[in-house]
py3Dmol code that shows the C-alpha trace and the ligand (Angstrom):
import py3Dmol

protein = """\
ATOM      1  CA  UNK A   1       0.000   0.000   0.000  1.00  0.00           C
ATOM      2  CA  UNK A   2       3.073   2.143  -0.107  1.00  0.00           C
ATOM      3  CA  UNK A   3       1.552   4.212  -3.015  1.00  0.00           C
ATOM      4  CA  UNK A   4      -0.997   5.295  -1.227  1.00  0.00           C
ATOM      5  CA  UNK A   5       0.683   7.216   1.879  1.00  0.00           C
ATOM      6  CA  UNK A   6       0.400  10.536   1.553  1.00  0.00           C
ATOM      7  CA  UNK A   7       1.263  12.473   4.549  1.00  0.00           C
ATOM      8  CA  UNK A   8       1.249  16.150   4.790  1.00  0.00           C
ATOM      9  CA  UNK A   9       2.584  18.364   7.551  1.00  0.00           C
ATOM     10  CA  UNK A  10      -1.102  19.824   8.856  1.00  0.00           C
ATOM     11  CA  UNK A  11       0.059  22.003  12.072  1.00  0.00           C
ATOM     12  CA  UNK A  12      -2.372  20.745  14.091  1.00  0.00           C
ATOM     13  CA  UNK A  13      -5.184  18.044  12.892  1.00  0.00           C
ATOM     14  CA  UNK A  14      -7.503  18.427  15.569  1.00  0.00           C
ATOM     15  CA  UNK A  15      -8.707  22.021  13.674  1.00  0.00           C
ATOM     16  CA  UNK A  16      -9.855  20.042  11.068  1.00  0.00           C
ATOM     17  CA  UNK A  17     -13.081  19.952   9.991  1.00  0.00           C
ATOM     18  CA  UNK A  18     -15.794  20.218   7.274  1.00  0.00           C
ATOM     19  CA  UNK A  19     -19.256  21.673   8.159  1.00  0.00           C
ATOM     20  CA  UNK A  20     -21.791  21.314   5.442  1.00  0.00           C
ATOM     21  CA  UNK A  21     -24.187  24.446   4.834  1.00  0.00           C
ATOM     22  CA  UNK A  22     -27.990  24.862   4.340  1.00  0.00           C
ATOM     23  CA  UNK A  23     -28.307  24.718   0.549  1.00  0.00           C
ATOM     24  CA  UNK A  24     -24.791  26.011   0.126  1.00  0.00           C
ATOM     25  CA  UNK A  25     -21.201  24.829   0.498  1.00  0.00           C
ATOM     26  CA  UNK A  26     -19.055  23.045   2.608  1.00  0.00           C
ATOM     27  CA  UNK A  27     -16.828  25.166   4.804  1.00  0.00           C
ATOM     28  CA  UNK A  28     -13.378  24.009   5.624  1.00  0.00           C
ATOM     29  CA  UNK A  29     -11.437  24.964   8.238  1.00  0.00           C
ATOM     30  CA  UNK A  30      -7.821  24.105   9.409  1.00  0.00           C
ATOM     31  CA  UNK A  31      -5.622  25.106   6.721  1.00  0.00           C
ATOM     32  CA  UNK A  32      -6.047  21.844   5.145  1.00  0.00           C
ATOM     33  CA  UNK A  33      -4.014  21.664   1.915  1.00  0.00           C
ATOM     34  CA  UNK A  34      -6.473  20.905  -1.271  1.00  0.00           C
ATOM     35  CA  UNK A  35      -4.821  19.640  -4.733  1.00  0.00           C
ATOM     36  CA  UNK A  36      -6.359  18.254  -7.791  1.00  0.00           C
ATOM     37  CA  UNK A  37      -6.304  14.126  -8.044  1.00  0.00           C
ATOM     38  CA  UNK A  38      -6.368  12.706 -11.250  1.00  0.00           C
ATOM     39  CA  UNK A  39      -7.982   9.303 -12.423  1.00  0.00           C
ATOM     40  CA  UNK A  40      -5.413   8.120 -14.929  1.00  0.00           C
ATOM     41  CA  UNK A  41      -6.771   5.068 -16.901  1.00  0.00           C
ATOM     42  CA  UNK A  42      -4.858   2.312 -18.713  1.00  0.00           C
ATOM     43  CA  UNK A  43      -5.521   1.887 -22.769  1.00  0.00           C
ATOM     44  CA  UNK A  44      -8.575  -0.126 -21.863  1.00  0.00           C
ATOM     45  CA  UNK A  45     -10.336   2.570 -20.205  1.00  0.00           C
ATOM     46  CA  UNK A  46      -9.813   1.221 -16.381  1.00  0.00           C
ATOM     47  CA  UNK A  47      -8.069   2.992 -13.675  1.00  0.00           C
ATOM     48  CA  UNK A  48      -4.835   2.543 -12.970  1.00  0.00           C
ATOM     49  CA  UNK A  49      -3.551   5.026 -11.029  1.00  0.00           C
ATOM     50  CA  UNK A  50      -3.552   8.482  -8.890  1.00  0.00           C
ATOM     51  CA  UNK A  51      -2.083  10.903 -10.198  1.00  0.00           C
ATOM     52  CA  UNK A  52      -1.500  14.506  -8.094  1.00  0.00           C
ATOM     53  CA  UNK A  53      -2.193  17.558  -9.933  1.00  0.00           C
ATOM     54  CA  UNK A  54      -2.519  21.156  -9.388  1.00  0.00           C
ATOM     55  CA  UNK A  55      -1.989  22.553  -5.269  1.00  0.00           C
ATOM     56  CA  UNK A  56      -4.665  24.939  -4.643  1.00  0.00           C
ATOM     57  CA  UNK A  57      -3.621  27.258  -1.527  1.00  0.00           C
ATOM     58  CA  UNK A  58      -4.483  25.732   1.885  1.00  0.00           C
ATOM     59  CA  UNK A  59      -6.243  28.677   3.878  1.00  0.00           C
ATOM     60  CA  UNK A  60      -7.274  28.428   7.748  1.00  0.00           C
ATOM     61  CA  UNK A  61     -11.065  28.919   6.106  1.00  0.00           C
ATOM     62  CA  UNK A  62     -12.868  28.036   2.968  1.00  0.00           C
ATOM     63  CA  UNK A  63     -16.205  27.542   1.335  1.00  0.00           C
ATOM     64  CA  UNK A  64     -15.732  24.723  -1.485  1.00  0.00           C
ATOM     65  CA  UNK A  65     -18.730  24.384  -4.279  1.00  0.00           C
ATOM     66  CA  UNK A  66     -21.104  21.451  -3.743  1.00  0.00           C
ATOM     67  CA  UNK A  67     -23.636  23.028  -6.260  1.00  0.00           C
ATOM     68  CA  UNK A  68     -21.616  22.572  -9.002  1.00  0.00           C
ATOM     69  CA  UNK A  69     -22.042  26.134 -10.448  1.00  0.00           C
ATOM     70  CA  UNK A  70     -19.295  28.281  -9.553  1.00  0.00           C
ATOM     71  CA  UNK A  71     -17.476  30.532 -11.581  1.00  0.00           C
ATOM     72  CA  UNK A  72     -14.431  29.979  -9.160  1.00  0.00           C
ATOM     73  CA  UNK A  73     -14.109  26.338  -8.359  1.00  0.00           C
ATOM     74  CA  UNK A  74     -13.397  24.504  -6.244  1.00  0.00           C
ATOM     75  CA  UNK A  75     -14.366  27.668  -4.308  1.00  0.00           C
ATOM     76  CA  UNK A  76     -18.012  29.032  -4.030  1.00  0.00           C
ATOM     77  CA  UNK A  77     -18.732  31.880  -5.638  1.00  0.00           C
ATOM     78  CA  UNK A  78     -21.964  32.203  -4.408  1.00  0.00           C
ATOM     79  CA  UNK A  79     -24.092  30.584  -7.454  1.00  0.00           C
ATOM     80  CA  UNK A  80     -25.904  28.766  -5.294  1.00  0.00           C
ATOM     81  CA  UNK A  81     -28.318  31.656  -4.288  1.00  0.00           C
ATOM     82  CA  UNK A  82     -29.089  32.514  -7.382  1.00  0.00           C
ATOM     83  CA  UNK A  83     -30.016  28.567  -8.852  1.00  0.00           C
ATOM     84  CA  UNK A  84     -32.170  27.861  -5.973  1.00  0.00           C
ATOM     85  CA  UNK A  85     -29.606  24.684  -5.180  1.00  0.00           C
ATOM     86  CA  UNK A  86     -31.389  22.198  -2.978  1.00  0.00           C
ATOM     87  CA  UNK A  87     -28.700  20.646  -0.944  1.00  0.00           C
ATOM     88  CA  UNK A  88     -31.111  18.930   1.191  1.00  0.00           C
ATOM     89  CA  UNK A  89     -28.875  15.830   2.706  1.00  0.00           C
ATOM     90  CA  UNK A  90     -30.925  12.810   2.317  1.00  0.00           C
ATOM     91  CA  UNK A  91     -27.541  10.502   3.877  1.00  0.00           C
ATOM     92  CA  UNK A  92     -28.265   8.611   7.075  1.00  0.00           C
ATOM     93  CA  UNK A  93     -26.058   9.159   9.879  1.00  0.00           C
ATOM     94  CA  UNK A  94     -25.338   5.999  10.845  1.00  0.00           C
ATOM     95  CA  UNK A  95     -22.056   4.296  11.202  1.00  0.00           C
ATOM     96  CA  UNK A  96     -21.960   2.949   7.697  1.00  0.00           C
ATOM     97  CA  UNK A  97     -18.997   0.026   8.418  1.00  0.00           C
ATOM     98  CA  UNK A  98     -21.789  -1.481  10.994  1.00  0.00           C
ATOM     99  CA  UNK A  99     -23.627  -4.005   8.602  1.00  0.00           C
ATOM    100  CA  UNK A 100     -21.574  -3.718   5.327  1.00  0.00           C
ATOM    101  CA  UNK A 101     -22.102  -6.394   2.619  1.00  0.00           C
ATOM    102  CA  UNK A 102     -18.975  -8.913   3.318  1.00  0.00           C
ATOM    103  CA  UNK A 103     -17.397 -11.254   0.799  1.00  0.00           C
ATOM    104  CA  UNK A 104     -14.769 -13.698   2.611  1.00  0.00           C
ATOM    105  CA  UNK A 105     -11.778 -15.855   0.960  1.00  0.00           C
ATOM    106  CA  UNK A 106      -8.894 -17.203   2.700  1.00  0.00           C
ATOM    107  CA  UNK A 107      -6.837 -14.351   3.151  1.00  0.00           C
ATOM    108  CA  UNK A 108      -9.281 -11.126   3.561  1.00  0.00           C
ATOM    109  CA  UNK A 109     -12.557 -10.022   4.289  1.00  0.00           C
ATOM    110  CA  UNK A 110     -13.991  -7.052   1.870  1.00  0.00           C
ATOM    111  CA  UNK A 111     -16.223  -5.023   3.246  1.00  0.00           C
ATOM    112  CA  UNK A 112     -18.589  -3.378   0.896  1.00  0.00           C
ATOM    113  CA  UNK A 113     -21.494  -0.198   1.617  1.00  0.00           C
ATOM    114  CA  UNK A 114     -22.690   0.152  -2.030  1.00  0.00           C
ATOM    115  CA  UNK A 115     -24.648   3.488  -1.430  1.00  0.00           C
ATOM    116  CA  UNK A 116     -21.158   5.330  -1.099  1.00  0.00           C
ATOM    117  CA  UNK A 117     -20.156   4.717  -4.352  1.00  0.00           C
ATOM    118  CA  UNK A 118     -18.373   7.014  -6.548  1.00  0.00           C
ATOM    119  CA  UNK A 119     -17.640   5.206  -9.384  1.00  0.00           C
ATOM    120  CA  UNK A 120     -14.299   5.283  -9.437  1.00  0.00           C
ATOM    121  CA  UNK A 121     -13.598   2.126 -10.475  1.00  0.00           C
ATOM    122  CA  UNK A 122     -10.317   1.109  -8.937  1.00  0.00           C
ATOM    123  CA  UNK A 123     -11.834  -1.726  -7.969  1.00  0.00           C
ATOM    124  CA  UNK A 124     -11.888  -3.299 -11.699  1.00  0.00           C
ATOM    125  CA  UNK A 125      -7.817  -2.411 -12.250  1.00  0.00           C
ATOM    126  CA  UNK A 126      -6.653  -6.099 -12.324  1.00  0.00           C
ATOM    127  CA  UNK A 127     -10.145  -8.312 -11.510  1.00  0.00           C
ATOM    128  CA  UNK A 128     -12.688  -7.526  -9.614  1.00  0.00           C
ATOM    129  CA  UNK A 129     -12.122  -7.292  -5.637  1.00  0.00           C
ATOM    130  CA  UNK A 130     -14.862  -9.120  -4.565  1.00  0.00           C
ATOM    131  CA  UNK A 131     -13.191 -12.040  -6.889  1.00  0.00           C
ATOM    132  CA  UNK A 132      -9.773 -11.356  -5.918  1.00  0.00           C
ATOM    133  CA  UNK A 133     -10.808 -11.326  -2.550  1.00  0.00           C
ATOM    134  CA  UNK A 134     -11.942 -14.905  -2.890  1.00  0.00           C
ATOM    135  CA  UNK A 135      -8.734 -15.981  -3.995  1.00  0.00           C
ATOM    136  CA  UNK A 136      -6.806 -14.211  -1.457  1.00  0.00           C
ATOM    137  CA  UNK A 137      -4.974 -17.851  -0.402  1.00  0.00           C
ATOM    138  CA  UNK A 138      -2.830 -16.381  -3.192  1.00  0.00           C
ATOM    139  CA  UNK A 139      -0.560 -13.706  -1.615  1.00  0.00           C
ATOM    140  CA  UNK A 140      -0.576 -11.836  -4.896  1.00  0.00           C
ATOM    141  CA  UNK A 141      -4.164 -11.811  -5.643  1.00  0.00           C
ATOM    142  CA  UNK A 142      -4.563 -10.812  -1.954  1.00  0.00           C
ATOM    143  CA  UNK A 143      -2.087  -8.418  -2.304  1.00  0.00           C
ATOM    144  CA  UNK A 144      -3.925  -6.797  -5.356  1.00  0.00           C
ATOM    145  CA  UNK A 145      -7.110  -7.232  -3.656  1.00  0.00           C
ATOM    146  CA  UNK A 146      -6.304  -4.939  -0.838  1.00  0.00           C
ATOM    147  CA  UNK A 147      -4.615  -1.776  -3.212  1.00  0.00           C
ATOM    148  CA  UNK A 148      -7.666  -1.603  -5.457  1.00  0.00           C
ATOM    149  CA  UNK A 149     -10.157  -1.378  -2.135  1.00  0.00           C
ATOM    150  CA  UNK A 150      -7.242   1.214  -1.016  1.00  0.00           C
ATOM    151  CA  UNK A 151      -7.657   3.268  -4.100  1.00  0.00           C
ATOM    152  CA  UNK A 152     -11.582   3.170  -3.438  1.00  0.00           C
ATOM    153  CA  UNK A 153     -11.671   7.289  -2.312  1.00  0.00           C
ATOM    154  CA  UNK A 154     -15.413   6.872  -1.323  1.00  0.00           C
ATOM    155  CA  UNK A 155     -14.420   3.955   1.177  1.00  0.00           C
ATOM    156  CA  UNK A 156     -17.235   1.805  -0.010  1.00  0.00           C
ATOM    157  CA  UNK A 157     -14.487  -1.161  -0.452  1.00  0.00           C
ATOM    158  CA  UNK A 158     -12.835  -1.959   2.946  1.00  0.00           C
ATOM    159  CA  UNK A 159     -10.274  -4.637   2.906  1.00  0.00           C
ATOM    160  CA  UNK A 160     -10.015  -6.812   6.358  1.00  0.00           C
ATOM    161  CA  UNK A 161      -6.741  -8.511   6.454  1.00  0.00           C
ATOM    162  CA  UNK A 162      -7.588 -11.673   8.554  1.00  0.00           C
ATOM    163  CA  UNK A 163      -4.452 -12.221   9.367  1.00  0.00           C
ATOM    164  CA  UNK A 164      -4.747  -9.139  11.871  1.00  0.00           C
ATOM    165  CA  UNK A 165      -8.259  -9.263  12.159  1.00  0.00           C
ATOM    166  CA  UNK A 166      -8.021  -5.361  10.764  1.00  0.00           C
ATOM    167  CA  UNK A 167      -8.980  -3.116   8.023  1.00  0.00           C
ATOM    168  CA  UNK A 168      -5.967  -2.381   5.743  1.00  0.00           C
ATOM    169  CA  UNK A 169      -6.366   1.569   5.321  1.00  0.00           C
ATOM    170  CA  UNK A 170      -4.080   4.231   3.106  1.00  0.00           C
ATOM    171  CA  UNK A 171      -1.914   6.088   5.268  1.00  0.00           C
ATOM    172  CA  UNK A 172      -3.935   9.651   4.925  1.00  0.00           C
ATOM    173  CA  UNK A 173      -3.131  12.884   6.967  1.00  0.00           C
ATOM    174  CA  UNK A 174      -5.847  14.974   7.131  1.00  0.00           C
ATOM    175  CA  UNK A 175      -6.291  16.507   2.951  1.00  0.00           C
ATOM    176  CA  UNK A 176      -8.921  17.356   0.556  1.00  0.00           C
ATOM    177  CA  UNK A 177      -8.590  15.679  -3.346  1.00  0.00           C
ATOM    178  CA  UNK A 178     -10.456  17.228  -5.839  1.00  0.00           C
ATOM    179  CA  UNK A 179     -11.033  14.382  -8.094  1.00  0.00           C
ATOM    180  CA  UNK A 180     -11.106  14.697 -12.008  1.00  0.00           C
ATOM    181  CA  UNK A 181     -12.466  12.123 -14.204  1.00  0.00           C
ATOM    182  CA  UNK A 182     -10.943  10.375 -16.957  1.00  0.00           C
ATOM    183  CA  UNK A 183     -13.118  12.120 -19.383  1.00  0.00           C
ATOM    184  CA  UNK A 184     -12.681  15.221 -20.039  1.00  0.00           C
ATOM    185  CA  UNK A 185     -14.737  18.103 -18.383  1.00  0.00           C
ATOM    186  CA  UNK A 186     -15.732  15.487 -15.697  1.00  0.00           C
ATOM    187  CA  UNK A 187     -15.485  16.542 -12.081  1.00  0.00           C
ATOM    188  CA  UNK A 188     -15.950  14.057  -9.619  1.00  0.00           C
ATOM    189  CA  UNK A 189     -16.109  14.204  -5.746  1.00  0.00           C
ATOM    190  CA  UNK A 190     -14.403  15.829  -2.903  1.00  0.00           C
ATOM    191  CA  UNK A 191     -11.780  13.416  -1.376  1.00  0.00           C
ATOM    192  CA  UNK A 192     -12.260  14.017   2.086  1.00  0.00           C
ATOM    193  CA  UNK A 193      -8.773  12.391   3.226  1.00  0.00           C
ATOM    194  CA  UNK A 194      -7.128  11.765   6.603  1.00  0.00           C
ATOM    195  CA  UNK A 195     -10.476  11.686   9.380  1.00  0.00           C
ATOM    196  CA  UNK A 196     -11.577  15.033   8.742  1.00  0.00           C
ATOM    197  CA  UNK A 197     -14.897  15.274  11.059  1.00  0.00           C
ATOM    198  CA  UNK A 198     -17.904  16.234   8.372  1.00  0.00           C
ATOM    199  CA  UNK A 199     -20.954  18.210  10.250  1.00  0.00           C
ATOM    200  CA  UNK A 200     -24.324  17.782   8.421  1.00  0.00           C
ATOM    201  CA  UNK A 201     -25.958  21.587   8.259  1.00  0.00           C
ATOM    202  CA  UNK A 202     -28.133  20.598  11.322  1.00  0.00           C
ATOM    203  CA  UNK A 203     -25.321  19.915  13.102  1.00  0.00           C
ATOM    204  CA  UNK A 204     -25.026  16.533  13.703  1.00  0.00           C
ATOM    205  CA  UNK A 205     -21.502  14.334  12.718  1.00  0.00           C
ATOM    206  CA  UNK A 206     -21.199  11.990  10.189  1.00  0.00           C
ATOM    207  CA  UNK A 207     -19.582   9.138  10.674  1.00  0.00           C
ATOM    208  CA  UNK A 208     -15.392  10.012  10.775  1.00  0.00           C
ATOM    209  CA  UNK A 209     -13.547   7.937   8.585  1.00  0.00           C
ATOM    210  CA  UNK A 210     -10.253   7.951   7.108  1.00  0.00           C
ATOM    211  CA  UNK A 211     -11.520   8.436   3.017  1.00  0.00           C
ATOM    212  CA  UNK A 212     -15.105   9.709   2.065  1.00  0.00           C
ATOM    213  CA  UNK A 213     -16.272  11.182  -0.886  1.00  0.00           C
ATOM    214  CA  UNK A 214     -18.251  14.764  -0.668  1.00  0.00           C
ATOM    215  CA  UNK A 215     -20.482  15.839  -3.846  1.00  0.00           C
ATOM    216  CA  UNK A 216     -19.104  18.602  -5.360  1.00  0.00           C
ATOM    217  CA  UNK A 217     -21.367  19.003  -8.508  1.00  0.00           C
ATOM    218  CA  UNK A 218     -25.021  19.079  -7.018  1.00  0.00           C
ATOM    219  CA  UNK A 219     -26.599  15.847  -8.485  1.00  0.00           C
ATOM    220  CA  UNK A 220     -26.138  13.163  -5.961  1.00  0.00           C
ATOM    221  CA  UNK A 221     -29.150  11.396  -4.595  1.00  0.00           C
ATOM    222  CA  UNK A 222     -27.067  10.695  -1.556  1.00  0.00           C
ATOM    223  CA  UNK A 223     -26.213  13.894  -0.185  1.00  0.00           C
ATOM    224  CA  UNK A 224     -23.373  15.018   0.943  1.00  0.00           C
ATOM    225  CA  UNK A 225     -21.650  11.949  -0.524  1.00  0.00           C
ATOM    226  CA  UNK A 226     -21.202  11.461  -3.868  1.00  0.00           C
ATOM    227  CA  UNK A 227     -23.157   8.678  -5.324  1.00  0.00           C
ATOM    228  CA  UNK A 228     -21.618   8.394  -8.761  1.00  0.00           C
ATOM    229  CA  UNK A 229     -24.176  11.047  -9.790  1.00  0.00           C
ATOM    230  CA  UNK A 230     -21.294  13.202 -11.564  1.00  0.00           C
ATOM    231  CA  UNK A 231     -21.026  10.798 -14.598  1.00  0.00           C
ATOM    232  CA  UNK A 232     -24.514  10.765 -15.520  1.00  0.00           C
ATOM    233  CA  UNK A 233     -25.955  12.319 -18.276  1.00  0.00           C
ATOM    234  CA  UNK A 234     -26.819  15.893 -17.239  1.00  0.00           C
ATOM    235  CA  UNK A 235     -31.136  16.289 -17.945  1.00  0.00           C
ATOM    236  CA  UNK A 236     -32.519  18.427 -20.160  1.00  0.00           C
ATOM    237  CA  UNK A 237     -34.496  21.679 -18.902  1.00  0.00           C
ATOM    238  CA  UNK A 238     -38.150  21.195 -18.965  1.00  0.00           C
ATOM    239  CA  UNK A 239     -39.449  22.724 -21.968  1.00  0.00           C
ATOM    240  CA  UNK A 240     -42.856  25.091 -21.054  1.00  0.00           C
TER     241      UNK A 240
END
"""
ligand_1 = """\
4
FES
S -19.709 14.660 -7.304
Fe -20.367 12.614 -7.483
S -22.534 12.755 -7.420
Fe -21.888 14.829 -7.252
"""
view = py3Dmol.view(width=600, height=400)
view.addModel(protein, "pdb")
view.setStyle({"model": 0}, {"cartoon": {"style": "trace"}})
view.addModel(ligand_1, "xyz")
view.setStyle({"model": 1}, {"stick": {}})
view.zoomTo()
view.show()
């Protein structure tokens, strides 16, 4: 899992947070740094990597889009106000790692919430997890099995080394990825990266994990996390 540590030298951790506003943005404090991460795909279309792109200035407080209409992304620009965003969050707050789906093979357990999927596909790079994960006896296929649920930003994919008895996490400090799809013009989630508390606009937490995705364009159906919604087809406006 080497690939995946990124560390970063946040001054102090504990400031960091996300607080998600009434039918506007998320505000970030903590002077948490933010960069662009890139899907790169292979010449079959799958991902195959991460890939780091542009640093955008870590400030002690920010207001990042989740409307998907700024002028200044990833900042808000206040376009929400004027679109009449609904940002209700429909998410439950429970602890979603309580009653995940599980598939078992000899070597690791993969834990698997569907509803926080953000379609990032990792999880396809060299055979499918849940497959690889049932022929985890083989220390490469177990091995493989437990970077492609790594590379899962959303943290629906878990992978439970039973060896340990313990989920096999990225090394994260506390970051924000703004992911970019393969195709072009596609803007996927908010990589919420390192345990970063997120506070639902009514004030209650969400559950703090080490990787969630945040919807950044509006469309999700399982606000605030992304739900794959980004990708699809955008609808036409009614005609009257
Ligand atoms: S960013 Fe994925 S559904 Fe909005």
């Amino acid at each position: 899992m080497g690939r995946l540590v990124e560390k970063n030298p946040v001054e102090d951790p504990q400031r960091a947070a996300i607080r998600v506003c009434r039918n506007g943005p998320y505000v970030l404090s903590g002077n948490i740094p933010v960069s662009d991460q890139l899907i790169v795909c292979g010449d079959d279309g799958i991902p195959v990597r991460w890939e780091k792109g542009r640093d955008h200035p870590a400030r002690e407080t920010c207001s990042l889009c989740r409307c998907g209409r700024s002028g200044s992304k990833p900042y808000c620009d206040g376009s929400h106000e004027g679109t009449g965003f609904d940002g209700t969050e429909t998410a439950g707050k429970e602890a979603y790692l309580d009653r995940p789906d599980r598939t078992e093979g000899p070597g690791l357990i993969l834990w698997d919430t569907e509803k926080l999927c953000a379609v990032a596909l990792f999880c396809h790079r060299a055979g499918d997890a849940w497959n690889l994960t049932e022929q985890s006896g083989d220390p490469v296929k177990k091995a493989t099995a437990m970077e492609e649920a790594g590379d899962c930003p959303s943290g629906r994919l878990v992978a439970v080394d039973k060896a340990t008895g313990k989920p096999v996490e990225p090394g994260f400090g506390p970051s924000i990825g703004l992911v970019i799809g393969p195709q072009k013009g596609v803007l996927g989630p908010i990589w919420v990266r390192g345990c970063i508390p997120v506070e639902s606009a009514d004030g209650r937490a969400y559950t703090r994990r080490n990787r969630v995705t945040l919807c950044r364009c509006g469309r999700s159906c399982n606000k605030p996390f992304c739900d794959g919604g980004h990708g699809r087809p955008v609808p036409k406006p009614e005609v009257p």
